[in-house]
KOLDREN-298313 format. One record per residue (C-alpha): chain; residue in one letter; x, y, z. Coordinates in pm, 1 decimal, padded with zeros to 6 digits, m for minus. Example, Ala and Ser with C-alpha at 12.3 -4.5 7.8 and 13.67 -1.06 7.14 Angstrom:
! KOLDREN-298313
<node cadena="A" residuo="a" px="01230.0" py="m00450.0" pz="00780.0"/>
<node cadena="A" residuo="s" px="01367.0" py="m00106.0" pz="00714.0"/>
This chain:
! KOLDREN-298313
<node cadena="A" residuo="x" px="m00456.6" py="m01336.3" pz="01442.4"/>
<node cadena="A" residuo="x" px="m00611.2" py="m01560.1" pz="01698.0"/>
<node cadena="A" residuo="x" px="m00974.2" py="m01422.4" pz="01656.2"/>
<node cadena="A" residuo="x" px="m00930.0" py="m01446.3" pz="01268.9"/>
<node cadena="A" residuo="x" px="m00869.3" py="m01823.4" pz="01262.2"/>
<node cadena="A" residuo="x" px="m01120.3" py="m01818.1" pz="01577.1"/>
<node cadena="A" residuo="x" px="m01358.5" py="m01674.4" pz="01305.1"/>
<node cadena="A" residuo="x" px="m01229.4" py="m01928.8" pz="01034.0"/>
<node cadena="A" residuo="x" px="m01297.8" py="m02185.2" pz="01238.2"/>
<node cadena="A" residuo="x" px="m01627.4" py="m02126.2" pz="01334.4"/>
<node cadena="A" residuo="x" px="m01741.1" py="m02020.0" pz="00966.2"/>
<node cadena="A" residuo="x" px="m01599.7" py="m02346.3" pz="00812.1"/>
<node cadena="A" residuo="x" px="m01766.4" py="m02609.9" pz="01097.1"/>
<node cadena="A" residuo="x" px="m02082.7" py="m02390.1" pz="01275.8"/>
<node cadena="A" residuo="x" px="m02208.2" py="m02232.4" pz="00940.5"/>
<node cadena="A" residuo="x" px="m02061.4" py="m02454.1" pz="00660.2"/>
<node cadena="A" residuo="x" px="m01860.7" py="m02129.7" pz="00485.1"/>
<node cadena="A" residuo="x" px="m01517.0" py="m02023.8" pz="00484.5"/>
<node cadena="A" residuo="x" px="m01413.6" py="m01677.7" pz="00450.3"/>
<node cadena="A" residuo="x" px="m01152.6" py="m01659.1" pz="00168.5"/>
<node cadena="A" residuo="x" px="m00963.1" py="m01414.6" pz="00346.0"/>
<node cadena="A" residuo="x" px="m00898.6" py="m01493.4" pz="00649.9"/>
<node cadena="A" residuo="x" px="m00608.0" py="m01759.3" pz="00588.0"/>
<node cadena="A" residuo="x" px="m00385.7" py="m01485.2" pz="00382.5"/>
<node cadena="A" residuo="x" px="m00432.5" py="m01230.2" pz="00659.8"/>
<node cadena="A" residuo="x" px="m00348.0" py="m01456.1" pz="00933.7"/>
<node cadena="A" residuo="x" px="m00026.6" py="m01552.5" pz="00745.5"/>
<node cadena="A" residuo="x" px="00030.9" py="m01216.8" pz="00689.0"/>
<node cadena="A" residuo="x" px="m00024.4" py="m01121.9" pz="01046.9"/>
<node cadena="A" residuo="x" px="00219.3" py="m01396.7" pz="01136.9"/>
<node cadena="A" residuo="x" px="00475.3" py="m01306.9" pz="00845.7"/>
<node cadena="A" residuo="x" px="00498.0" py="m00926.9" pz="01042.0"/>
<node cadena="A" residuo="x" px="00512.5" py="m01050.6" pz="01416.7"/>
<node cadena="A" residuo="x" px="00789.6" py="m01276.2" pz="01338.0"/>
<node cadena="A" residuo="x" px="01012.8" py="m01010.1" pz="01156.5"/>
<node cadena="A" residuo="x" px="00917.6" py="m00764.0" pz="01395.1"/>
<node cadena="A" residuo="x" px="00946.4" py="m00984.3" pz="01729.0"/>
<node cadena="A" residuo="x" px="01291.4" py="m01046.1" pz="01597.3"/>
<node cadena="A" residuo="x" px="01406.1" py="m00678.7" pz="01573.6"/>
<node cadena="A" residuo="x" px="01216.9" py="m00672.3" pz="01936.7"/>
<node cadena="A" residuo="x" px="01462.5" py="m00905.3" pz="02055.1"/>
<node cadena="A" residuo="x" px="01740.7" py="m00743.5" pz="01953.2"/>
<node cadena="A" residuo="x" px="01611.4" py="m00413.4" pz="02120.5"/>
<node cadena="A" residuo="x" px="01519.5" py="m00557.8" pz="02428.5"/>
<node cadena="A" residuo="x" px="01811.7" py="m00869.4" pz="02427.4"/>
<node cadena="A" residuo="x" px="01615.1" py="m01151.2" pz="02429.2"/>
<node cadena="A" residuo="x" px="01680.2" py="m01270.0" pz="02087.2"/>
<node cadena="A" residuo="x" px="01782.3" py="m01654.4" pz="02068.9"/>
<node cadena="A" residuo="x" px="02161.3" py="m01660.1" pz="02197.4"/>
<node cadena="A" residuo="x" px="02451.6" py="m01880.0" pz="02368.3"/>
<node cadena="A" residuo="x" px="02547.7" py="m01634.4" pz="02658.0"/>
<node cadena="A" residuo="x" px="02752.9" py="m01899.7" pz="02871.9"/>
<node cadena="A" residuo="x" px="03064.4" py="m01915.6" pz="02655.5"/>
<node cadena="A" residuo="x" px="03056.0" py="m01591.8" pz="02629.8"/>
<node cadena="A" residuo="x" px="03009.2" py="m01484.5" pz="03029.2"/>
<node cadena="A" residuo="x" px="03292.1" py="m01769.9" pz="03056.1"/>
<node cadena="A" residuo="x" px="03589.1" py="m01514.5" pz="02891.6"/>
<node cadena="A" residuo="x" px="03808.2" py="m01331.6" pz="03049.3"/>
<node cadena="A" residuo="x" px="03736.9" py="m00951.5" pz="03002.9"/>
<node cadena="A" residuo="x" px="03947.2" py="m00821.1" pz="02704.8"/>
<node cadena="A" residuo="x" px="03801.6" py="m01139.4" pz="02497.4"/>
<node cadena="A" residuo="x" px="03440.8" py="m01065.5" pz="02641.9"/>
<node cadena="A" residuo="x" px="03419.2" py="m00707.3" pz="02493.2"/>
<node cadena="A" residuo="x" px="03529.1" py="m00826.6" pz="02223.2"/>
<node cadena="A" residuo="x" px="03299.2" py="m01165.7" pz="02146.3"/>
<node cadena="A" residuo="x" px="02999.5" py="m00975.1" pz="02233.0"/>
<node cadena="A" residuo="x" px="03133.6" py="m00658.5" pz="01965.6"/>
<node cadena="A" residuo="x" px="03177.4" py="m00926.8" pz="01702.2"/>
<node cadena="A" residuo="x" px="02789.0" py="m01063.0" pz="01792.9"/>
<node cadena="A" residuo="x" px="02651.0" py="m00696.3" pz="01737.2"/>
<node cadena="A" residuo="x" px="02860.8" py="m00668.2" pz="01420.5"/>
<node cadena="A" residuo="x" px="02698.5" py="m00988.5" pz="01272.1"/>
<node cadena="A" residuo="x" px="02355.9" py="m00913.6" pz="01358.4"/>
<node cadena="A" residuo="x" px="02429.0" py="m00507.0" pz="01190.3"/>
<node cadena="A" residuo="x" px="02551.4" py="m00708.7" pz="00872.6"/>
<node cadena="A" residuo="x" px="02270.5" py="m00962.4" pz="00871.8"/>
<node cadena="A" residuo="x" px="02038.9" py="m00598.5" pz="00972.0"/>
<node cadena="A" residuo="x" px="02194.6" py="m00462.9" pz="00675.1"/>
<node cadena="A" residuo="x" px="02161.2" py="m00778.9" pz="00462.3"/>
<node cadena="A" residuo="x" px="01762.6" py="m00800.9" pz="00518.2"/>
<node cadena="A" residuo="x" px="01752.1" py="m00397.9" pz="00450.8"/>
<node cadena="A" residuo="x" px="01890.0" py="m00457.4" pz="00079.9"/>
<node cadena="A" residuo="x" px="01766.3" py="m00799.6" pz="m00015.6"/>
<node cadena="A" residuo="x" px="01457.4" py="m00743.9" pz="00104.1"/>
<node cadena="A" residuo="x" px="01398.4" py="m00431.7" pz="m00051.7"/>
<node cadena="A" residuo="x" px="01477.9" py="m00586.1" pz="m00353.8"/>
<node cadena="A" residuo="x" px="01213.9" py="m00825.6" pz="m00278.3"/>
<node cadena="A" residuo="x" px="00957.3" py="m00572.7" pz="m00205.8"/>
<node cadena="A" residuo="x" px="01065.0" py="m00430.3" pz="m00553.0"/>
<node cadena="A" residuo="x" px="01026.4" py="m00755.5" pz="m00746.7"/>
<node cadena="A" residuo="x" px="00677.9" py="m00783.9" pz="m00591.4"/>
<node cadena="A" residuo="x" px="00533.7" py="m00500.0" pz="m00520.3"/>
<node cadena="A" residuo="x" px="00231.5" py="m00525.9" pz="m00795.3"/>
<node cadena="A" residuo="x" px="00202.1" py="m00907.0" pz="m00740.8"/>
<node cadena="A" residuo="x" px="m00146.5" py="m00937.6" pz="m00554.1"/>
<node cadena="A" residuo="x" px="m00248.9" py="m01132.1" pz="m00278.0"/>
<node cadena="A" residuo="x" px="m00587.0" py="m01283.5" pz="m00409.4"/>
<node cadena="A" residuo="x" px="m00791.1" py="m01241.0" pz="m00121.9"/>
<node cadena="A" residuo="x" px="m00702.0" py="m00952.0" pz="00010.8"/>
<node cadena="A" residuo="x" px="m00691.0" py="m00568.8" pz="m00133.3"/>
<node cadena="A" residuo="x" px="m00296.2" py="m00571.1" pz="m00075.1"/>
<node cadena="A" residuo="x" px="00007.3" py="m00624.7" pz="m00290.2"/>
<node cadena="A" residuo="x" px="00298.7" py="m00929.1" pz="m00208.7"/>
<node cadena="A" residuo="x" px="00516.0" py="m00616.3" pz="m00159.5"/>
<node cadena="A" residuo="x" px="00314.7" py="m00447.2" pz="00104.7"/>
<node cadena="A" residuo="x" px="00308.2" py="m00830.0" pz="00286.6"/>
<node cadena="A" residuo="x" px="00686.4" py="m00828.0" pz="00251.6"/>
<node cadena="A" residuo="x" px="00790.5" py="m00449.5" pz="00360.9"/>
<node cadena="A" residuo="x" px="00864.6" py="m00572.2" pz="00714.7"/>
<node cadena="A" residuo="x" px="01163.5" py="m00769.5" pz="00603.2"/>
<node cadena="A" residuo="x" px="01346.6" py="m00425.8" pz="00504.9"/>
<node cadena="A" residuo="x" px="01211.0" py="m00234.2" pz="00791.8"/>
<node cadena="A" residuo="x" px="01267.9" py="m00543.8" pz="01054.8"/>
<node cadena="A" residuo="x" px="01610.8" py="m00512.4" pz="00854.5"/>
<node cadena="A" residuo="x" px="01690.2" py="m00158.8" pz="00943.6"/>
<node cadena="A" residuo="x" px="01561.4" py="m00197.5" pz="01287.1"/>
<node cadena="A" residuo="x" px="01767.6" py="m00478.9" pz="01388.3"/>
<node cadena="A" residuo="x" px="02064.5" py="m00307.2" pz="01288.3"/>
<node cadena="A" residuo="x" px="01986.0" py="00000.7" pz="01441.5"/>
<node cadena="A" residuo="x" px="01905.6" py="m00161.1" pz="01751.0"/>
<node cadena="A" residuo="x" px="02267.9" py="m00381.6" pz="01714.4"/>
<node cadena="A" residuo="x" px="02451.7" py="m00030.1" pz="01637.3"/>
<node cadena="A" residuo="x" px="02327.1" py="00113.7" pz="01897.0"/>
<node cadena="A" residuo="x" px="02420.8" py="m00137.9" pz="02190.1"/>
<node cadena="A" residuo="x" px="02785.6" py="m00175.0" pz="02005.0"/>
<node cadena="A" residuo="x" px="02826.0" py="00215.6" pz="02021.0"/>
<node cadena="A" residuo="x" px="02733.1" py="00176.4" pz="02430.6"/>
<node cadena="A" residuo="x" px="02951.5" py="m00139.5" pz="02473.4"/>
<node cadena="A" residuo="x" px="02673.2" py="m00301.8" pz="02626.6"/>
<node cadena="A" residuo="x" px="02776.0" py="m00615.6" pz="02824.5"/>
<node cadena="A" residuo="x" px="02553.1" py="m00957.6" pz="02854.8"/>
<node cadena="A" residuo="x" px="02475.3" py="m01159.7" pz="03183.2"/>
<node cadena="A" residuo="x" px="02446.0" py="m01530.8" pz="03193.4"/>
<node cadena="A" residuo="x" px="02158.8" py="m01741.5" pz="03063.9"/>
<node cadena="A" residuo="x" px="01847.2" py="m01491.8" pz="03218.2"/>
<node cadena="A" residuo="x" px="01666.1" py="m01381.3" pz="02929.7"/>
<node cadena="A" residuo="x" px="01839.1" py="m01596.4" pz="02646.4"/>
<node cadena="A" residuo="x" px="01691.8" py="m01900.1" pz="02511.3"/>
């Protein structure tokens, strides 16, 4: 993404031209790192969270706060499965006018970023997995 708007740059202020595509791929680019940085986070457990509350309970309440948290992000995984979908369905032979791709095709991370998240979600409720003060959280 960098060395497209690099290119863009250049193009519009060293040779006077703009390449038309190279604003819809960069927000393309950025539309798919976002959606799948945020099923990254969930993976790996750095995903934007308030941990101190949380680390604060006593142990029965603890299990059971950070269950709830994995159960919210599988429902909001679940949510961006179907919506999005439905999205990708509603757009999937809109075209994006600079490039040789369909508004669908842009938006087919949101469902897979969907599933992801709450695969990732299920699978750290199904191992009980516990969370440790503010390292790693935002």
């Amino acid at each position: 993404m960098v060395s497209i708007l690099t290119w863009q740059v250049f193009s519009r202020y060293v040779l006077d031209t703009s390449p038309a595509w190279a604003e819809q791929m960069a927000l393309l680019l950025m539309i798919w790192m976002t959606f799948l940085g945020t099923a990254s986070g969930i993976a790996e457990g750095f995903h934007i969270r308030i941990v101190e509350g949380v680390t604060s309970l006593a142990q029965p309440w603890r299990g059971r706060a950070v269950g709830i948290a994995n159960l919210l992000i599988i429902l909001a995984g679940i949510l961006f499965l179907v919506l999005g979908g439905q999205l990708v369905d509603a757009t999937w032979n809109n075209a994006v006018p600079t490039l040789p791709l369909t508004r669908g095709m842009v938006y087919l991370v949101i469902p897979l970023s969907g599933a992801l998240m709450a695969l990732f979600a299920l699978e750290k409720l199904v191992r009980g997995e516990e969370i440790t003060g503010s390292a790693g959280s935002a």
